[in-house]
KEFI-929821 format. One record per residue (C-alpha): residue number from 1; residue in one letter; chain; x, z, y. Coordinates in steps of 0.25 Angstrom, whole numbers, plus 5000, padded with zeros to 4 digits. Example, Ala and Ser with C-alpha at 12.3 -4.5 7.8 and 13.67 -1.06 7.14 Angstrom:
# KEFI-929821
+-----+--------+--------+------+------+-------+
! num ! residu ! chaine ! east !   up ! north !
+-----+--------+--------+------+------+-------+
!   1 !      A !      A ! 5049 ! 5031 !  4982 !
!   2 !      S !      A ! 5055 ! 5029 !  4996 !
+-----+--------+--------+------+------+-------+
//
This chain:
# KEFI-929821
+-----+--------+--------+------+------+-------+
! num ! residu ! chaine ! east !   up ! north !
+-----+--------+--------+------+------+-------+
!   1 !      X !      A ! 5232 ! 5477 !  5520 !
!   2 !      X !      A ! 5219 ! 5477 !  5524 !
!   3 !      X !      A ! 5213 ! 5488 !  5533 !
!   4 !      X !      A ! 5205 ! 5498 !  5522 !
!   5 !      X !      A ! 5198 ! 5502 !  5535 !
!   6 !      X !      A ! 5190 ! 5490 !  5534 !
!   7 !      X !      A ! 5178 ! 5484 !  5526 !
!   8 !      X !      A ! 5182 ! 5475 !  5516 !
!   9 !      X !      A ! 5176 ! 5463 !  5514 !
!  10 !      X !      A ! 5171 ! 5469 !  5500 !
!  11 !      X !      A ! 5165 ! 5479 !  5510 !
!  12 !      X !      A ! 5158 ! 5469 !  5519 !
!  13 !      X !      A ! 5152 ! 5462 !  5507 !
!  14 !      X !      A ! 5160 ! 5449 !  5508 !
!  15 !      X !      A ! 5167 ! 5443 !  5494 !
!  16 !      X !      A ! 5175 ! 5431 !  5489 !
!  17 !      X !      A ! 5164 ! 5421 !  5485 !
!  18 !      X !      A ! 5166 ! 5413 !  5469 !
!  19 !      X !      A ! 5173 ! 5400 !  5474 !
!  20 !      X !      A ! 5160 ! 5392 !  5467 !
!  21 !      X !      A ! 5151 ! 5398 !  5478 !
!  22 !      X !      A ! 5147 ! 5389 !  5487 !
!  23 !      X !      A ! 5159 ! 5385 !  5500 !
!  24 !      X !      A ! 5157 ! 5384 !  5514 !
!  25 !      X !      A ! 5168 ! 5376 !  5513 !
!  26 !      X !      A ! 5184 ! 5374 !  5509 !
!  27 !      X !      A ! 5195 ! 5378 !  5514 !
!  28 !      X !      A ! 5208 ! 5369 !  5513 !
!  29 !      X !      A ! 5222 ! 5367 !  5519 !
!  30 !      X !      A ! 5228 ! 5353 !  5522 !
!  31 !      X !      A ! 5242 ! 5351 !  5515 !
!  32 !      X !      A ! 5253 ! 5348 !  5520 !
!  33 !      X !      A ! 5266 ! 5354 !  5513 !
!  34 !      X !      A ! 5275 ! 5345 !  5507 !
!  35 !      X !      A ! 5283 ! 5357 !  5500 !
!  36 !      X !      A ! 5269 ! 5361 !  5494 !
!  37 !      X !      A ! 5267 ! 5347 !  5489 !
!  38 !      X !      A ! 5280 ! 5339 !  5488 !
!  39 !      X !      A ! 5277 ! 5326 !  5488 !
!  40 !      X !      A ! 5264 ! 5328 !  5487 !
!  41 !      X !      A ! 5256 ! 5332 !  5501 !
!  42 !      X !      A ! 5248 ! 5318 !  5502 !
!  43 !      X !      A ! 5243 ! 5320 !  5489 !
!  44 !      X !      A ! 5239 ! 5334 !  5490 !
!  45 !      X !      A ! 5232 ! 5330 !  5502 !
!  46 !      X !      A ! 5224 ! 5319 !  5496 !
!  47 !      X !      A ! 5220 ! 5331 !  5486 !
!  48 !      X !      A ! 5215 ! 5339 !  5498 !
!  49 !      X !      A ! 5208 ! 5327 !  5503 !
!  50 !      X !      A ! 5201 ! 5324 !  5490 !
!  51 !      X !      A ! 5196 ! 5339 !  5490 !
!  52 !      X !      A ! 5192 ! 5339 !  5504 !
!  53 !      X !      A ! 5184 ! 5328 !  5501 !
!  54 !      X !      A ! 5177 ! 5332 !  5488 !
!  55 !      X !      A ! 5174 ! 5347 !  5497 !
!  56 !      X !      A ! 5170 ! 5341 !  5508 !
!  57 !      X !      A ! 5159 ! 5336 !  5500 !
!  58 !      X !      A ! 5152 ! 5350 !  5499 !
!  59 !      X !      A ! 5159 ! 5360 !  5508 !
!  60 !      X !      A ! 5167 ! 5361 !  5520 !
!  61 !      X !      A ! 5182 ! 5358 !  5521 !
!  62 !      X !      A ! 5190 ! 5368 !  5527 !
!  63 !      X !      A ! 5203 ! 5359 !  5532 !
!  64 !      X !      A ! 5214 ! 5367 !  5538 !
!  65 !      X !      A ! 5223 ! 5356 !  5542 !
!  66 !      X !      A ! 5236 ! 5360 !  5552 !
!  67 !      X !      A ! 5233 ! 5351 !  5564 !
!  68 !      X !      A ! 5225 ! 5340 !  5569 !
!  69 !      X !      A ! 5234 ! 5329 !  5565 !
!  70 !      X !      A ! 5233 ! 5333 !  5549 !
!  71 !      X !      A ! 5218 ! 5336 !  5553 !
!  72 !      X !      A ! 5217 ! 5320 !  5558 !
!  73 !      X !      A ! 5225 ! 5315 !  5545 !
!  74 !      X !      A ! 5216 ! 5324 !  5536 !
!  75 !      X !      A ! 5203 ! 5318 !  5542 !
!  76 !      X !      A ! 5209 ! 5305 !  5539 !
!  77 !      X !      A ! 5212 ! 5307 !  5527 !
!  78 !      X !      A ! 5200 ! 5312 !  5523 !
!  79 !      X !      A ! 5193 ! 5297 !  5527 !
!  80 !      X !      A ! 5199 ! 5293 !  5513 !
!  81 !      X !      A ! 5191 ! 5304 !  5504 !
!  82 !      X !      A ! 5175 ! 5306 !  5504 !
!  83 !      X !      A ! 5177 ! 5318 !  5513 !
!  84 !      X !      A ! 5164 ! 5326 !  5519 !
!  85 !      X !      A ! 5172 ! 5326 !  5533 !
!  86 !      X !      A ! 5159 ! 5334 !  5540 !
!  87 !      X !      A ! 5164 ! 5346 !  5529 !
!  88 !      X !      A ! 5178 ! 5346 !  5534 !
!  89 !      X !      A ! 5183 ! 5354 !  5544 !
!  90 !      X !      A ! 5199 ! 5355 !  5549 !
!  91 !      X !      A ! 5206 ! 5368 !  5554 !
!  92 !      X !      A ! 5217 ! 5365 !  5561 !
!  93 !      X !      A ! 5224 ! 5377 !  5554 !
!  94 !      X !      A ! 5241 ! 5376 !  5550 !
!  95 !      X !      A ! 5244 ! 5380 !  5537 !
!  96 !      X !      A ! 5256 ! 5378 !  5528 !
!  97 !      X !      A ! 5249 ! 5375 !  5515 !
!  98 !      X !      A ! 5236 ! 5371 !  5509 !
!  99 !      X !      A ! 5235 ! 5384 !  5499 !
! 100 !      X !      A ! 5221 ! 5390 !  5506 !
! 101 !      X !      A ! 5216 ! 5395 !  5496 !
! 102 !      X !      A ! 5227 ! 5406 !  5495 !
! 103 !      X !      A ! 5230 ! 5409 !  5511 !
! 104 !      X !      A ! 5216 ! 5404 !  5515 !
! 105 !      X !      A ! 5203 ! 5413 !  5518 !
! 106 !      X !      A ! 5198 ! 5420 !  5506 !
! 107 !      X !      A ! 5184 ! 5419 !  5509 !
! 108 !      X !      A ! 5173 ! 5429 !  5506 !
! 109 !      X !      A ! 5157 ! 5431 !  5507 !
! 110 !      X !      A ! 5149 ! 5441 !  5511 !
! 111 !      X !      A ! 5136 ! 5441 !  5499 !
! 112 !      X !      A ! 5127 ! 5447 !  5511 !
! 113 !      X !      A ! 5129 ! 5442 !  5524 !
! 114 !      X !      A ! 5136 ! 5429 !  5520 !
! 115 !      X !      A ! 5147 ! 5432 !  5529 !
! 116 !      X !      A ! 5161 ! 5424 !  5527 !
! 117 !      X !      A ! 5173 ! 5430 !  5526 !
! 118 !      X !      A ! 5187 ! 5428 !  5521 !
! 119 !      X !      A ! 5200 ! 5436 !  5516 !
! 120 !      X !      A ! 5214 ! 5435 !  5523 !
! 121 !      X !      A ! 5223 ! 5438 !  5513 !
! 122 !      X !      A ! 5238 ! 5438 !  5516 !
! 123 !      X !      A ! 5245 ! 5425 !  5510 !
! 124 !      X !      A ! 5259 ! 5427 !  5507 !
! 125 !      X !      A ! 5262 ! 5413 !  5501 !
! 126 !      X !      A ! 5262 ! 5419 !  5484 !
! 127 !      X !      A ! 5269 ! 5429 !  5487 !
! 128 !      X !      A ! 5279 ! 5426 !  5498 !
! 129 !      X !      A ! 5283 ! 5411 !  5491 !
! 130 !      X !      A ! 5281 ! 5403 !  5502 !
! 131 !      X !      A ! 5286 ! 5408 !  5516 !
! 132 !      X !      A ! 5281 ! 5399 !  5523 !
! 133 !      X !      A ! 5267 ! 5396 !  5516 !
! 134 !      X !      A ! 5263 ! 5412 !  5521 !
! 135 !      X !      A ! 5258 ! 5408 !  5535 !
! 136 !      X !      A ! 5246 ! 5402 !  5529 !
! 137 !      X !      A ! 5242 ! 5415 !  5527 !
! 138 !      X !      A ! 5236 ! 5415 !  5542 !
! 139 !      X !      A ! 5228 ! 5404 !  5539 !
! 140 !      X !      A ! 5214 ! 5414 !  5536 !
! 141 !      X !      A ! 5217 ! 5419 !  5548 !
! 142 !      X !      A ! 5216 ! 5407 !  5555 !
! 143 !      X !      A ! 5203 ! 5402 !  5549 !
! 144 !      X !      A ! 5196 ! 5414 !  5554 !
! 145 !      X !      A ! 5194 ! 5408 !  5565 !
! 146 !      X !      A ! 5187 ! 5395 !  5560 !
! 147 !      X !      A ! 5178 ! 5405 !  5552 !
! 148 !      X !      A ! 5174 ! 5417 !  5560 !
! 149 !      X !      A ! 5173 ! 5426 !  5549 !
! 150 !      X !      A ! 5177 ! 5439 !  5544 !
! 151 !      X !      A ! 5193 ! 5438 !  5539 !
! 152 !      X !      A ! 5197 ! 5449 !  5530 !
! 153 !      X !      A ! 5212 ! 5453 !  5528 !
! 154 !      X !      A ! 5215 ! 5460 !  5516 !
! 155 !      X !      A ! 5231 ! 5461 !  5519 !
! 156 !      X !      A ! 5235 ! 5457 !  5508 !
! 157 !      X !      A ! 5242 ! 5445 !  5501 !
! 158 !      X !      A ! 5231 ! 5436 !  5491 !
! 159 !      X !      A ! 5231 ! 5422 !  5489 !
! 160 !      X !      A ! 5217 ! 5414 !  5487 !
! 161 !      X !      A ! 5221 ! 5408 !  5473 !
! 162 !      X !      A ! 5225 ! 5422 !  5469 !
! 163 !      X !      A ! 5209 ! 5426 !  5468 !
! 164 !      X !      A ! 5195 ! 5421 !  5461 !
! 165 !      X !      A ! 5183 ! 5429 !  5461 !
! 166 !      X !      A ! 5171 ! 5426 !  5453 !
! 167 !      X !      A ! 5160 ! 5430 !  5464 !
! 168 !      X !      A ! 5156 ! 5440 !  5456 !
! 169 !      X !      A ! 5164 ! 5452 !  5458 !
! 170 !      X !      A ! 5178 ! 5447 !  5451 !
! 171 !      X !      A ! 5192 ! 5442 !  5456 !
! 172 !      X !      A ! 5202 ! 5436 !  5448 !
! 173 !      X !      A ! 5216 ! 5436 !  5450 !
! 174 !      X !      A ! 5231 ! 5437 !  5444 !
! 175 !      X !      A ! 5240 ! 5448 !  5442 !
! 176 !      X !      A ! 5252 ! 5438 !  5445 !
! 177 !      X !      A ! 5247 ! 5435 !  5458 !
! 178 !      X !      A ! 5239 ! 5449 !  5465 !
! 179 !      X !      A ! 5249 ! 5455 !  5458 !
! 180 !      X !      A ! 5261 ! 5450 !  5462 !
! 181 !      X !      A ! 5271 ! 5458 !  5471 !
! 182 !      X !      A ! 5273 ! 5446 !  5480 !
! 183 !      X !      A ! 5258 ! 5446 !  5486 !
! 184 !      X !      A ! 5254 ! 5462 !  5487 !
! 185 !      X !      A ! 5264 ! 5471 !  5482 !
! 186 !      X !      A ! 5259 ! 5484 !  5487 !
! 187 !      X !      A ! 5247 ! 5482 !  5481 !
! 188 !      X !      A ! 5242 ! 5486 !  5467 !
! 189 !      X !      A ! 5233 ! 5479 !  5457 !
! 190 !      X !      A ! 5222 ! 5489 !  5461 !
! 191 !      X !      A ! 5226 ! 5485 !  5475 !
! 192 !      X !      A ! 5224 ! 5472 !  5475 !
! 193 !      X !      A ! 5212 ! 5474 !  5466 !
! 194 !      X !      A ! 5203 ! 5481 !  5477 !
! 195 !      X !      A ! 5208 ! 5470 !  5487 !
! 196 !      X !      A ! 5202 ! 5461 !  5479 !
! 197 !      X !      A ! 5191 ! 5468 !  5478 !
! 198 !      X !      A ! 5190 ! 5472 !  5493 !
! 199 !      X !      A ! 5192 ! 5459 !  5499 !
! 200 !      X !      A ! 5185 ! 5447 !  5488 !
! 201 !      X !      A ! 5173 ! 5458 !  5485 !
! 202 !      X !      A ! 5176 ! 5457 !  5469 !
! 203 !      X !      A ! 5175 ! 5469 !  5460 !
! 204 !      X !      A ! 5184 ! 5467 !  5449 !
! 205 !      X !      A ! 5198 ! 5458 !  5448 !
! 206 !      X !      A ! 5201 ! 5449 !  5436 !
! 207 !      X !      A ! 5216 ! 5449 !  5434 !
! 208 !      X !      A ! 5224 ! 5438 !  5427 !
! 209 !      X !      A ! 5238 ! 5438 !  5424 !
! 210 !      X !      A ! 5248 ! 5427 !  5430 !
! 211 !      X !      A ! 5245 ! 5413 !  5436 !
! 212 !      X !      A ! 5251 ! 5398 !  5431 !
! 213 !      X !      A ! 5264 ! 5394 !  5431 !
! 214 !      X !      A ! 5268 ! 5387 !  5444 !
! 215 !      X !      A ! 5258 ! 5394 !  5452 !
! 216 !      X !      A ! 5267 ! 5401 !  5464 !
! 217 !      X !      A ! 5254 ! 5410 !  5470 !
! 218 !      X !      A ! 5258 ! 5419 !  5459 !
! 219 !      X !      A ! 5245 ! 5417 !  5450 !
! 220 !      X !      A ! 5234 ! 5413 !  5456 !
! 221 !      X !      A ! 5222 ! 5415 !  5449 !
! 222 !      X !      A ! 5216 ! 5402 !  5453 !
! 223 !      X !      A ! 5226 ! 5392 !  5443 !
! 224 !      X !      A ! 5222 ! 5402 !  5431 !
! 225 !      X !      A ! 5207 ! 5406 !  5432 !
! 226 !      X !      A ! 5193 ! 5404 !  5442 !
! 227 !      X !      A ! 5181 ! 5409 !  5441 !
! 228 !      X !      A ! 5171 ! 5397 !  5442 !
! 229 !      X !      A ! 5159 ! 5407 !  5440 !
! 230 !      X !      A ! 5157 ! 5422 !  5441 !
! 231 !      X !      A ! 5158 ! 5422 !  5425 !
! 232 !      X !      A ! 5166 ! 5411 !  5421 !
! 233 !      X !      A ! 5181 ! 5409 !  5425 !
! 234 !      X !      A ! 5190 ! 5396 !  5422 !
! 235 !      X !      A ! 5203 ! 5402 !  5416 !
! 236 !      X !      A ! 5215 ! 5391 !  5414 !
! 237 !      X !      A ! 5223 ! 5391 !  5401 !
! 238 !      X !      A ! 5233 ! 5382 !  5396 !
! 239 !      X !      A ! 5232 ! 5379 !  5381 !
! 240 !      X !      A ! 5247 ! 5374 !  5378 !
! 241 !      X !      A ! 5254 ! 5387 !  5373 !
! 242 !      X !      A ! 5267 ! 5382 !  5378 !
! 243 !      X !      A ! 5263 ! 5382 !  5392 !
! 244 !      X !      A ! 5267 ! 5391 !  5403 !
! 245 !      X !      A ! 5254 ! 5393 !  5407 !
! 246 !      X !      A ! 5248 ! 5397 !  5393 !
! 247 !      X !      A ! 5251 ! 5412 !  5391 !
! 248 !      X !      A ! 5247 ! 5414 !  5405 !
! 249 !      X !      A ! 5234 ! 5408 !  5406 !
! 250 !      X !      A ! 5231 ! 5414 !  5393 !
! 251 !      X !      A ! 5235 ! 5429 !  5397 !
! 252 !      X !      A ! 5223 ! 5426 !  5410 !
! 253 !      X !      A ! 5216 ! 5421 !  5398 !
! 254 !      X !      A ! 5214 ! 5433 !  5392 !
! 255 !      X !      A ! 5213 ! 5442 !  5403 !
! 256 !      X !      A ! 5201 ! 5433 !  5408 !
! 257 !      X !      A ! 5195 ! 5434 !  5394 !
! 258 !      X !      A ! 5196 ! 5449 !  5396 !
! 259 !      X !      A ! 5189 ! 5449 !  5410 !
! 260 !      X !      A ! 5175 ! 5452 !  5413 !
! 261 !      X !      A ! 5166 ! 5450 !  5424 !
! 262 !      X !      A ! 5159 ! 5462 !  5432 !
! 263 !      X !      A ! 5148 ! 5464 !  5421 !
! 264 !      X !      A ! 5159 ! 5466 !  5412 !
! 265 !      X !      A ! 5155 ! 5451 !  5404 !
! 266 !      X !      A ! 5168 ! 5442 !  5402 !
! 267 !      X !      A ! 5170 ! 5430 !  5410 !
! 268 !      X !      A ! 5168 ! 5416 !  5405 !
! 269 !      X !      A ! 5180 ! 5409 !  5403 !
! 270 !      X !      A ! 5183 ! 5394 !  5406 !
! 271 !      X !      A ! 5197 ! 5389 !  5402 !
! 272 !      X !      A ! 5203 ! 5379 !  5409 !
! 273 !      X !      A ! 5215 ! 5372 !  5405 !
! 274 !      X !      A ! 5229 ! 5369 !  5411 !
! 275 !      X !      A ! 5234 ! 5355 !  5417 !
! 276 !      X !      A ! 5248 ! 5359 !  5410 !
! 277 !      X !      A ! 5260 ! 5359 !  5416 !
! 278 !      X !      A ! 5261 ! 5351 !  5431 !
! 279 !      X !      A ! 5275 ! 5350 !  5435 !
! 280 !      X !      A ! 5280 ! 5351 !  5450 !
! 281 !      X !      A ! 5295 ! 5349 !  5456 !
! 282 !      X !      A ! 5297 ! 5364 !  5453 !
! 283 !      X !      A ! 5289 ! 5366 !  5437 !
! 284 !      X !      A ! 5275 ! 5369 !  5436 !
! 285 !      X !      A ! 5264 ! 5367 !  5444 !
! 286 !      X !      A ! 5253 ! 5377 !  5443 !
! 287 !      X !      A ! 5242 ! 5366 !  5441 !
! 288 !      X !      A ! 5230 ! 5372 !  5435 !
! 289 !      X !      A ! 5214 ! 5366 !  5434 !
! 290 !      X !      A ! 5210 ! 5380 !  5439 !
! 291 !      X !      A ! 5214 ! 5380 !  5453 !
! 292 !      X !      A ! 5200 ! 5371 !  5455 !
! 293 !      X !      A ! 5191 ! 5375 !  5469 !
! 294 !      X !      A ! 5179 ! 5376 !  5466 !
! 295 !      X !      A ! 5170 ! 5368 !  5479 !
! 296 !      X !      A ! 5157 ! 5368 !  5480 !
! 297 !      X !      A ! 5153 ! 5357 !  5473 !
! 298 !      X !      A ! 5167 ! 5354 !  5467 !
! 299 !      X !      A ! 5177 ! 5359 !  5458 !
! 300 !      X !      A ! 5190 ! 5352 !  5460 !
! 301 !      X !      A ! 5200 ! 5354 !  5452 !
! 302 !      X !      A ! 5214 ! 5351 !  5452 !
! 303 !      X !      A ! 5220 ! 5341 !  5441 !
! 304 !      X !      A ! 5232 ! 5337 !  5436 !
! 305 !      X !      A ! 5234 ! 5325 !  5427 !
! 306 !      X !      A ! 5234 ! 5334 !  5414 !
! 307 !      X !      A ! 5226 ! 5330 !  5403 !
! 308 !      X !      A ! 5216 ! 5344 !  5405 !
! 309 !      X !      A ! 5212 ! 5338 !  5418 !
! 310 !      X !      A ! 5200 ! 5334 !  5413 !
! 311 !      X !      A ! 5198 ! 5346 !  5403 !
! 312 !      X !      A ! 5198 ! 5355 !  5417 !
! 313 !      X !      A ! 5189 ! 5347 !  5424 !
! 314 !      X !      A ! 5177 ! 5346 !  5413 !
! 315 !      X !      A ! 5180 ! 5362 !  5411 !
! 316 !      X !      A ! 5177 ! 5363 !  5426 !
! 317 !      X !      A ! 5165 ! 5354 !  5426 !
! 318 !      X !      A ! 5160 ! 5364 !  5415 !
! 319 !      X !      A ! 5161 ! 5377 !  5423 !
! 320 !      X !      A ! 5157 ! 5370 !  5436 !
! 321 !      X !      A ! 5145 ! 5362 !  5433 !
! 322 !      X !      A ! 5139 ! 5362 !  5447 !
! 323 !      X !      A ! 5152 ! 5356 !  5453 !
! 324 !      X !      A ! 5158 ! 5344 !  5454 !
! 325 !      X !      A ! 5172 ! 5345 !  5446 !
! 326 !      X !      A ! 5183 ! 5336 !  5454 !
! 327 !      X !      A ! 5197 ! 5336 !  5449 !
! 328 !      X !      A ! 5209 ! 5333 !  5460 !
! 329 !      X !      A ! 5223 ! 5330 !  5453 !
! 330 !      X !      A ! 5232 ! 5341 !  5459 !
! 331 !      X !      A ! 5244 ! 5339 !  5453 !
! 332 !      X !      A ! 5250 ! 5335 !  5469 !
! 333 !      X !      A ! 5242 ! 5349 !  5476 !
! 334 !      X !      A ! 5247 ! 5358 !  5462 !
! 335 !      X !      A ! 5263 ! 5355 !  5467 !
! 336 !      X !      A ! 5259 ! 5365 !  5477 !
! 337 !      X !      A ! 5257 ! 5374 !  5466 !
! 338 !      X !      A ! 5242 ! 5374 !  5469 !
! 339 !      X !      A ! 5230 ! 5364 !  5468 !
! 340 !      X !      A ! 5215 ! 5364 !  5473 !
! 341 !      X !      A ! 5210 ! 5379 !  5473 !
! 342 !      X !      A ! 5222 ! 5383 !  5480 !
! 343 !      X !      A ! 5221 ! 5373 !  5492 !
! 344 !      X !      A ! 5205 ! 5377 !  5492 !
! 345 !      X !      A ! 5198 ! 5390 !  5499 !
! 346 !      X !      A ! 5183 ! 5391 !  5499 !
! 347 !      X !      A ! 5175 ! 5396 !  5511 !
! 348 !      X !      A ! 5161 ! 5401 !  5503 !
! 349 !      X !      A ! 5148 ! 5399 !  5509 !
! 350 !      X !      A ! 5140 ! 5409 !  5512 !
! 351 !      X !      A ! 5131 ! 5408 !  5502 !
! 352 !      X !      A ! 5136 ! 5416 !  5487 !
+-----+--------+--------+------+------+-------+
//
């Protein structure tokens, strides 16, 4: 746990930033694993090079790559894409997988000073899954260096994905995941709740219940609903009955309908639907149009060759009117059982 002795970063001013505020730059991992992707690593990594070219465009890229050889074939490779090369830096940082946004820094702001900082949360691979996958959770520590910035370590176990905040004072989150005797068992829900608020700066925490079918994090919040502004959030729904995903998605439904923000008004909801079912060697893949990253000037959003492909991306474009909406097809990243949000973490400037 943490040391109660000292400040917060609450106390010192500092909070998770909305993700649609304006980045400093993005954060990704290079893949690599062929038991993440079977079959698949080449085309995962022409993904990756297709978002580093569209990011390059308007914010720094962030590149940890494990040595110099897979920094020389990266550079290459990036010859065949429009890539902003001047906006691409590589860290020569080893890690076993590409899922950043869940071991990565979780970075905050402080509203006064403008001070950068980030959280280090302990990442325990989903609650003890993947043995091997929990070494990445040294990777914050190693980027400390790069940044030269306060590193806060809250001691206990949160993934990225597992959290969204609205900038305004509210986090959002699952009961199937925080909740879950695999990640903090010790701690209670009014636990966890005031160390939310202690070390993302928020007021109040949004519960929703379980997370899709096929997600292995337990839930994450970011395949079922995202803020996209203090006010409005984008909650997925499947409208075939029959589905697996239908009663769930409808339970977060409701709760969401229930919510309000911290003036007591209800949010504005956006629903966004399912791609249906995406099949991998093992059953369903948890491919969902939420898990978008919201860049700069871009929103990309994974597809999957579903006939509501289209549908998303016009429902996106309405809620984001500013940015350009790009869709990538996911369906090779998503047989990690994660698509463009998970592989993404964005360092805010330091403007609000």
């Amino acid at each position: 746990m943490s040391n109660p002795s000292q400040p917060s970063p609450a106390q010192l001013g500092y909070a998770m930033p909305a993700e649609w505020r304006t980045h400093e730059a993005t954060w990704l991992a290079w893949p690599k694993d062929p038991i993440t992707w079977p079959d698949r690593v080449a085309l995962v990594q022409n993904i990756f090079l297709e978002m580093i070219s569209r990011l390059s465009a308007e914010e720094r890229v962030e590149l940890l790559v494990d040595d110099g050889p897979t920094e020389q074939d990266v550079r290459n490779r990036l010859g065949g894409f429009r890539v902003h090369l001047s906006n691409v830096r590589f860290h020569r940082i080893p890690t076993v997988d590409s899922w950043i946004r869940d071991y990565g820094p979780n970075f905050l702001l402080n509203a006064e000073t403008r001070q950068l900082a980030f959280n280090h949360w302990i990442f325990n691979a989903w609650g003890g899954k993947y043995e091997e996958l929990k070494r990445d959770t040294d990777v914050p520590f190693k980027i400390t260096a790069l940044l030269d910035v306060p590193r806060f370590t809250p001691g206990i176990v949160l993934e990225g994905g597992s959290i969204e905040v609205n900038g305004a004072g509210i986090c959002m989150t699952t009961e199937q995941c925080l909740l879950n005797p695999n990640r903090n068992p010790d701690l209670s829900r009014a636990d966890l709740e005031g160390q939310l608020r202690a070390h993302l700066g928020v007021s109040r925490i949004l519960w929703l219940g379980e997370g899709i079918i096929g997600d292995d994090t337990d839930g994450h919040i970011d395949d079922i609903a995202r803020f996209v502004r203090s006010d409005t959030i984008v909650a997925a729904v499947e409208d075939d009955p029959a589905d697996e995903n239908y009663k769930v998605l409808q339970d977060n439904l409701r709760r969401l309908e229930c919510a309000t923000d911290l003036s007591g008004k209800p949010f504005n909801l956006v629903l966004l639907p399912m791609p249906g079912p995406v099949e991998g060697s093992d059953g369903r893949l948890p491919a969902s149009y939420a898990n978008f990253y919201i860049a700069n000037g871009t929103v990309l959003v994974p597809l999957f060759g579903h006939r509501n492909d289209e549908k998303a991306l016009e429902i996106l474009r309405s809620v984001f009117p500013g940015r350009t909406v790009a869709g990538l097809h996911c369906e090779p990243l998503v047989w990690g059982l994660g698509t463009i949000h998970c592989v993404t973490q964005q360092q805010p400037g330091r403007g609000w």
